[in-house]
C-alpha positions as CSV (number, residue, x, y, z in Angstrom):
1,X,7.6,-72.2,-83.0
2,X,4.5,-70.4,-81.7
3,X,1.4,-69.8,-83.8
4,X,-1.1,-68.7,-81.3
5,X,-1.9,-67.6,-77.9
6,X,-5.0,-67.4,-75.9
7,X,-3.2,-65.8,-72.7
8,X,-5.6,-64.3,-69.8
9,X,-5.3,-61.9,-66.7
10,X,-7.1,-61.9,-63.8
11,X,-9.1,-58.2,-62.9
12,X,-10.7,-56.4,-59.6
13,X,-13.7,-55.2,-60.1
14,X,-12.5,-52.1,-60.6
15,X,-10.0,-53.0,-63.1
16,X,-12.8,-54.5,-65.1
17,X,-14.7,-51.4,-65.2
18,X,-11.4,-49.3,-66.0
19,X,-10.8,-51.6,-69.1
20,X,-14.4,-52.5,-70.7
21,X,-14.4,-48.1,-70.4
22,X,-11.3,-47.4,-71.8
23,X,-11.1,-49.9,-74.5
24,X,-14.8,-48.9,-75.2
25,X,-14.1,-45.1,-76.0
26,X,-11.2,-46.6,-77.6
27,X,-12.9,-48.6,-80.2
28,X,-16.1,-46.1,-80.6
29,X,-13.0,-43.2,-81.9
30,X,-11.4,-45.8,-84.4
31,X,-13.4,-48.7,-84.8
32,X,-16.8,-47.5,-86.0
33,X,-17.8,-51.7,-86.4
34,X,-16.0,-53.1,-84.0
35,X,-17.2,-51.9,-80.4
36,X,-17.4,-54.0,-77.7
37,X,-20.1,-56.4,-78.4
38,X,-22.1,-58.8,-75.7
39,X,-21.0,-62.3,-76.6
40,X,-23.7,-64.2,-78.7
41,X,-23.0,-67.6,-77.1
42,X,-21.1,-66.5,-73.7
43,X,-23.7,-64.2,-71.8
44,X,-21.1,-63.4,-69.1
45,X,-18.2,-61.4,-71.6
46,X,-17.9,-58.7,-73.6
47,X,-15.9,-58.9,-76.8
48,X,-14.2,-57.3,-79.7
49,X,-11.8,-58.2,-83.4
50,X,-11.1,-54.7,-83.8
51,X,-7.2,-55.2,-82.7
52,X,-7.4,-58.3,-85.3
53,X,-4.6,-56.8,-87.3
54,X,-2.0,-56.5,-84.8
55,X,-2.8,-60.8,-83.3
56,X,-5.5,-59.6,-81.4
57,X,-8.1,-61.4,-82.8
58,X,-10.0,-61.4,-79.9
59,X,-10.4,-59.4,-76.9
60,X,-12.8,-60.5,-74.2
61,X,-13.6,-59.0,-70.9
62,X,-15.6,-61.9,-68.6
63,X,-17.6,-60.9,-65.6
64,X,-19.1,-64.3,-63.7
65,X,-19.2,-66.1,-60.9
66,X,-16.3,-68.0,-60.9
67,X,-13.7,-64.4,-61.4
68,X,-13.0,-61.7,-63.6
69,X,-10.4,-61.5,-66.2
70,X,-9.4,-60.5,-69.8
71,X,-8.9,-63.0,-72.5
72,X,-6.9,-62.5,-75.5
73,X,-6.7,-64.9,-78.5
74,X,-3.5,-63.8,-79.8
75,X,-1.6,-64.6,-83.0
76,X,1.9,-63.0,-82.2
77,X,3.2,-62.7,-85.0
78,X,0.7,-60.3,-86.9
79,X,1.9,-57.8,-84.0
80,X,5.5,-57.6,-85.6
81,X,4.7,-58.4,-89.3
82,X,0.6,-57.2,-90.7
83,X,1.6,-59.3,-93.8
84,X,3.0,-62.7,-91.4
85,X,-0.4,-64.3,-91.2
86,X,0.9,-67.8,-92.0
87,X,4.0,-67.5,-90.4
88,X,5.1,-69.4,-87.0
89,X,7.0,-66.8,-84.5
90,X,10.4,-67.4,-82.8
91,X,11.1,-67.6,-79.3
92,X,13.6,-64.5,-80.4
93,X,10.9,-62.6,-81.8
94,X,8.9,-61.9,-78.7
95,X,10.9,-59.8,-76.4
96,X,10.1,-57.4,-79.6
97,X,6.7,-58.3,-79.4
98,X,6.1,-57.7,-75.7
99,X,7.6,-54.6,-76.2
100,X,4.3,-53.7,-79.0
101,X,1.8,-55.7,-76.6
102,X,2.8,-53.3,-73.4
103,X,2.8,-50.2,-75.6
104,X,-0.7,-50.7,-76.9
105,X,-2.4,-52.3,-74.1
106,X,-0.3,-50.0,-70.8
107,X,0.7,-47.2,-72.7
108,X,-1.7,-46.0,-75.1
109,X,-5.1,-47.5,-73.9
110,X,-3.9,-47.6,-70.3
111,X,-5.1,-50.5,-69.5
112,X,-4.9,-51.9,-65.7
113,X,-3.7,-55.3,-67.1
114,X,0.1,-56.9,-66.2
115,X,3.0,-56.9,-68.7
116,X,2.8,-59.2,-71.3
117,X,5.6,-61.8,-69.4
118,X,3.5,-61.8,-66.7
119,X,-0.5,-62.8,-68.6
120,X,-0.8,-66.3,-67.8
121,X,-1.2,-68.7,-71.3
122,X,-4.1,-71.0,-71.2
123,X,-3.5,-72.5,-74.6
124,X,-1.1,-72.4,-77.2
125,X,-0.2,-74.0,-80.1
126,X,3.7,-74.8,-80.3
127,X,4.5,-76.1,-84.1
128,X,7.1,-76.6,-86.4
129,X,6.8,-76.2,-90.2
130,X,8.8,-78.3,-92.3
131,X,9.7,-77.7,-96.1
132,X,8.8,-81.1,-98.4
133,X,8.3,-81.9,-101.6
134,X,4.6,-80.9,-102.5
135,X,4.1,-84.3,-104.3
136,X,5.1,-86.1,-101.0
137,X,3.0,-84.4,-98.4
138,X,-0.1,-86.8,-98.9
139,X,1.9,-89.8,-98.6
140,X,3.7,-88.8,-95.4
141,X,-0.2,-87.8,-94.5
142,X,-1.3,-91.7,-95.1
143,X,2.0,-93.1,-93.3
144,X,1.2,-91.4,-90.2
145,X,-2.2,-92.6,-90.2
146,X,-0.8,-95.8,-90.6
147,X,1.4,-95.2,-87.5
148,X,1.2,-96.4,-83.0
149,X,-2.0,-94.4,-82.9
150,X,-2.9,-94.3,-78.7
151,X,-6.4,-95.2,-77.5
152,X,-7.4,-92.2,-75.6
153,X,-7.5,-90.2,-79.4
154,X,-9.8,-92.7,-80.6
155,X,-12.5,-91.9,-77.8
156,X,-12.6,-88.0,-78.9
157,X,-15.1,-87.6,-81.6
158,X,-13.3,-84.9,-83.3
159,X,-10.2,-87.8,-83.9
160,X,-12.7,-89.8,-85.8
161,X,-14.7,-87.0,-87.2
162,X,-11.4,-85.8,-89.3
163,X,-9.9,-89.1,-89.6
164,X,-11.0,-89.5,-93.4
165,X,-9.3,-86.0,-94.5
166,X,-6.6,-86.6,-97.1
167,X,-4.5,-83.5,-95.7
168,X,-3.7,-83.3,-92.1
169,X,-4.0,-86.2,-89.1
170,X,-5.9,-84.5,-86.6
171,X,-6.1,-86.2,-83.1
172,X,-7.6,-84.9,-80.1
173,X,-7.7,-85.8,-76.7
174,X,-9.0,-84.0,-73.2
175,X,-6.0,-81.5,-72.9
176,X,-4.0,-81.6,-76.1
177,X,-4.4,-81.9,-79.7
178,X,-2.1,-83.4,-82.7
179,X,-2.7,-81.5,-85.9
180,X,0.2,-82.5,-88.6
181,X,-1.6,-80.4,-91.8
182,X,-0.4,-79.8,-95.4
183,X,-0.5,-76.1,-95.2
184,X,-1.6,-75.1,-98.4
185,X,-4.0,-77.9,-98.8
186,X,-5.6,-77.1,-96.0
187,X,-5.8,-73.4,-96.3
188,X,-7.3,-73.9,-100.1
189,X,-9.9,-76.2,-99.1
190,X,-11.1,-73.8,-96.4
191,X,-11.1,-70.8,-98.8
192,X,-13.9,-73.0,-101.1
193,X,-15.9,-73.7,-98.1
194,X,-15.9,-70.1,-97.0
195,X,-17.9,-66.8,-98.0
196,X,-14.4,-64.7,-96.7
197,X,-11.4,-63.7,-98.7
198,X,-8.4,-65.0,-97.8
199,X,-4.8,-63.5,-98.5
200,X,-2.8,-64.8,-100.7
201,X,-1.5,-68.6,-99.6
202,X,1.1,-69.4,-102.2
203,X,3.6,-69.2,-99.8
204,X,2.8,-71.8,-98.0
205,X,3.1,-74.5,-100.7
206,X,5.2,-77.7,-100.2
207,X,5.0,-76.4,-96.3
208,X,4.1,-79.4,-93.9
209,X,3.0,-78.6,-90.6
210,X,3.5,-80.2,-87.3
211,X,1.6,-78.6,-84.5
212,X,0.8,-79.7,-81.0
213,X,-2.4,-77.4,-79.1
214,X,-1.9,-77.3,-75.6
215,X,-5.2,-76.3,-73.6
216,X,-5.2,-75.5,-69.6
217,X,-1.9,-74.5,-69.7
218,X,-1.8,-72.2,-67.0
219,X,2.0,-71.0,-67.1
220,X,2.9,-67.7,-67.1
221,X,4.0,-66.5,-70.6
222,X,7.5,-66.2,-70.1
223,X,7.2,-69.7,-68.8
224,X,5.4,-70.8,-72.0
225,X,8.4,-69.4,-74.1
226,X,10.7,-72.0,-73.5
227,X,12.0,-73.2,-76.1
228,X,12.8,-76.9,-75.0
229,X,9.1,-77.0,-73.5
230,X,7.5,-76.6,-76.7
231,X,9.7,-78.5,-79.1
232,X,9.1,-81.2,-76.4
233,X,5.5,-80.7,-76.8
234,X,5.9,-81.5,-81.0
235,X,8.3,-84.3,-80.4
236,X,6.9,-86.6,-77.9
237,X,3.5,-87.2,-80.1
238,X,5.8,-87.9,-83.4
239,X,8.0,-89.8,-80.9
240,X,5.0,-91.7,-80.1
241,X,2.9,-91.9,-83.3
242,X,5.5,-92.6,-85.8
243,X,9.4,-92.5,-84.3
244,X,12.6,-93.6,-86.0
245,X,13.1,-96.0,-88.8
246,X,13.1,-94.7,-92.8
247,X,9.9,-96.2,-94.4
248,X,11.1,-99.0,-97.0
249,X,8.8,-101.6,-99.0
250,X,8.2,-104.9,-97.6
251,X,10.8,-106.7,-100.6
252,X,13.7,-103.4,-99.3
253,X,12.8,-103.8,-95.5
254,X,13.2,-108.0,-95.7
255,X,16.7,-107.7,-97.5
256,X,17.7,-104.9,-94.8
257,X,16.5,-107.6,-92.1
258,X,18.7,-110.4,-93.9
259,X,21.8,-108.3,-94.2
260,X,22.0,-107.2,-90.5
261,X,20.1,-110.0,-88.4
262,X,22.8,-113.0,-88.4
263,X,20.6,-114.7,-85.2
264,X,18.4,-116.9,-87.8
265,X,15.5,-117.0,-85.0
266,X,15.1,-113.1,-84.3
267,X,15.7,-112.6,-88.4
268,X,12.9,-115.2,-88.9
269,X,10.6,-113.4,-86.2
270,X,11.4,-109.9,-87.9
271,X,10.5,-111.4,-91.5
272,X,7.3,-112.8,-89.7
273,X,6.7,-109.4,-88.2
274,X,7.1,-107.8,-91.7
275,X,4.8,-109.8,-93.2
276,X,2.4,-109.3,-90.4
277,X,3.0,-105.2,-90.5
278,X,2.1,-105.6,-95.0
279,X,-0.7,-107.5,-94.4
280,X,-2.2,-105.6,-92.0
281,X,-1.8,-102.3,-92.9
282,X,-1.0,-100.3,-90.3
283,X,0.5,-100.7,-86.3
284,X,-2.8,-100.7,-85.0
285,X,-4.3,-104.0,-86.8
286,X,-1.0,-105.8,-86.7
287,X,-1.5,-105.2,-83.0
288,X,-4.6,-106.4,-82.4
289,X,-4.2,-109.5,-84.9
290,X,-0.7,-110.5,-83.0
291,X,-3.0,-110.2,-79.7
292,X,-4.9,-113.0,-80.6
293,X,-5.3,-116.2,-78.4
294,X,-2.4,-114.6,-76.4
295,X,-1.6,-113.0,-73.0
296,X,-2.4,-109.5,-73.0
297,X,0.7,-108.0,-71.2
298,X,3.0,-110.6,-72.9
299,X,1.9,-109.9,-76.4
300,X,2.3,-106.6,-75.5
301,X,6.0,-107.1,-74.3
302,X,6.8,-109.4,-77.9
303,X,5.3,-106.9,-80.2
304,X,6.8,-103.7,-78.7
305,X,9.9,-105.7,-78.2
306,X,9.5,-106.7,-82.0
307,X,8.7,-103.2,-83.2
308,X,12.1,-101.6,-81.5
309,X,14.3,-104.0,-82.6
310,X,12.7,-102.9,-86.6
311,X,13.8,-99.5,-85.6
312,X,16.9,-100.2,-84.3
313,X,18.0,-101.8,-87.9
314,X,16.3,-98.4,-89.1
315,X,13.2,-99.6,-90.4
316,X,10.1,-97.9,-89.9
317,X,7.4,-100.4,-88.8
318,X,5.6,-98.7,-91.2
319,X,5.5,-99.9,-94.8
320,X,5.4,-98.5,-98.0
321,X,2.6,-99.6,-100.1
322,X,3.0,-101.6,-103.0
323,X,1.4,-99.6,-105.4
324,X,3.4,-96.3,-104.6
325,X,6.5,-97.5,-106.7
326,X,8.8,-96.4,-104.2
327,X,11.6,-98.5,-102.5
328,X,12.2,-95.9,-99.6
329,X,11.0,-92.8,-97.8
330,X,12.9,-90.9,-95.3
331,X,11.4,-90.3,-91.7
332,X,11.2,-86.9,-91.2
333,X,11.8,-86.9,-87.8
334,X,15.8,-85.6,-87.8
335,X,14.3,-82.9,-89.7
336,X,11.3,-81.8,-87.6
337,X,14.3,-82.1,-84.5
338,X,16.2,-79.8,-86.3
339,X,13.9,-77.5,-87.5
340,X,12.5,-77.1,-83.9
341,X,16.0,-76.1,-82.2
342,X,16.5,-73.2,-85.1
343,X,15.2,-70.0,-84.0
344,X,15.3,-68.5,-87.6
345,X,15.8,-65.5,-88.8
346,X,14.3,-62.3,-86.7
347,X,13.5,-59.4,-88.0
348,X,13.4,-56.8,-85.1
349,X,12.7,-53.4,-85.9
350,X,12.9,-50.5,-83.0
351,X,10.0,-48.5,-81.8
352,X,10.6,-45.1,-81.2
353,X,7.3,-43.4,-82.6
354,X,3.4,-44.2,-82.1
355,X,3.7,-44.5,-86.0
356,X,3.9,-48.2,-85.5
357,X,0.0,-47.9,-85.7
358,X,-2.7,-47.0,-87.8
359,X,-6.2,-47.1,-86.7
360,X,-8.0,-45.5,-89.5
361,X,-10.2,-47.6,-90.9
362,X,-10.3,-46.2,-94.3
363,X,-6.5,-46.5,-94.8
């Protein structure tokens, strides 16, 4: 449900001092290359990957004028599982993983920093991956594009930036941002782009994404890890952007229409709307064309009424494209509901040695 975390505590003075010393001796024993490093953009922190293994892939200690506090971007799940890099973690999963966090931060480096319930999370990204046939994944990609995209995405320059990209719909706005991805797609085209290694992604094939960012959280953690919160977070934009209906063709959606609409003057203003919907292409135009040389708010009130009463027969507003072959699609939206209420499996594992962690370089 969770992939990752950038959570922050607030520090005295002295508490600053305590932790940029004792993380620093820290890192100079184990971490030859990874010391605590003045930030190359942010003048006011201090910053280290050397705790990248376990999630922490980045430690910062911030000194400025408006506070002082520690910053972690945190990827929970390498904390439990080293080889779990493109896995989502459970709300299950991290009373285990406080349990690690507190040990390394309160125990071993004796940090003066609150338990991990209590860090506050200014961002995180609640998701839900969904298993679907490989060959399918771009064409759900295209039908969401196709789908009630709102306004205030449009007037973010990242929206339109990534709009063109064939595997994910990535929408941004000021505090939250859409990102539905084919997972291996996406992980493979980065890997050409890039000079790193990355490990092995097979696993992630036929694995489609739905992931919601939240930034300025500013709820504790253990508020965060609610479960209804976050699925809520996922739902509401696929809720908005696509909801309920199967995707049909125009000819499947018309007969549906037909069969279930005995009222000849709502039937006749669905078929119009249908046709209307094909031409068009997507929501969006259909919209703006059905607008014209009417009353704003009226129009508005026809076409949503319009639009619902398609769903209510079970018809995506959406439609298939001619050229795909295909009669019908399912909506994956039961699924992705689903999906986001099942915990999964967790693999808990007790900690009863300082075994748990290695921090020699060389091994």
């Amino acid at each position: 449900m969770i992939d990752m975390m950038y959570i922050t505590c607030q520090l005295s003075v002295t508490e600053y001092k305590t932790c940029r010393e004792r993380l620093g001796q820290f890192l100079d024993k184990n971490f030859h290359s990874h010391k605590l490093r003045k930030d190359r953009y942010d003048k006011t922190a201090l910053v280290t990957n050397g705790l990248a293994k376990w999630g922490f892939q980045e430690i910062r200690l911030r000194k400025g004028c408006w506070g002082i506090t520690m910053e972690i971007r945190f990827r929970p799940q390498l904390l439990i599982n080293q080889q779990g890099y493109y896995k989502l973690t459970t709300i299950q999963q991290f009373k285990q993983i406080s349990i690690l966090f507190n040990y390394l931060l309160l125990d071993l480096l004796s940090l003066p920093v609150p338990d991990f319930f209590a860090w506050t999370a200014k961002r995180v990204e609640a998701a839900v991956d969904l298993v679907v046939d490989e060959q399918l994944i771009p064409k759900y990609i295209v039908l969401f594009k196709k789908g009630y995209i709102p306004e205030y995405f449009w007037r973010e320059k990242q929206t339109r930036k990534y709009w063109d990209s064939v595997t994910n719909v990535y929408l941004m706005s000021a505090n939250k941002t859409v990102n539905w991805y084919n997972r291996y797609a996406t992980l493979q085209d980065k890997a050409k782009k890039s000079n790193k290694q990355y490990l092995d992604y097979t696993e992630t094939k036929g694995i489609l994404r739905f992931e919601t960012q939240v930034r300025d959280n500013m709820k504790s953690v253990m508020e965060t890890l609610n479960q209804t919160y976050l699925k809520q977070e996922v739902m509401k934009f696929y809720n908005l952007i696509v909801g309920k209906g199967d995707y049909y063709s125009l000819n499947k959606a018309l007969s549906i229409v037909r069969q279930k609409t005995p009222n000849q003057t709502k039937r006749m203003a669905l078929e119009r709307l249908l046709q209307l919907l094909d031409k068009c292409g997507s929501i969006h135009a259909a919209k703006e064309f059905f607008f014209e040389g009417q009353n704003a708010d009226k129009a508005a009130d026809k076409f949503s009424k319009r639009i619902n009463q398609l769903r209510k027969l079970g018809i995506n507003p959406v439609l298939l494209p001619p050229e795909w072959g295909i009669e019908s699609l399912e909506n994956l939206y039961d699924k992705i509901n689903a999906a986001a209420d099942k915990e999964g499996d967790c693999k808990i594992f007790c900690v009863n040695s300082h075994s748990t962690f290695h921090y020699n370089e060389t091994k």
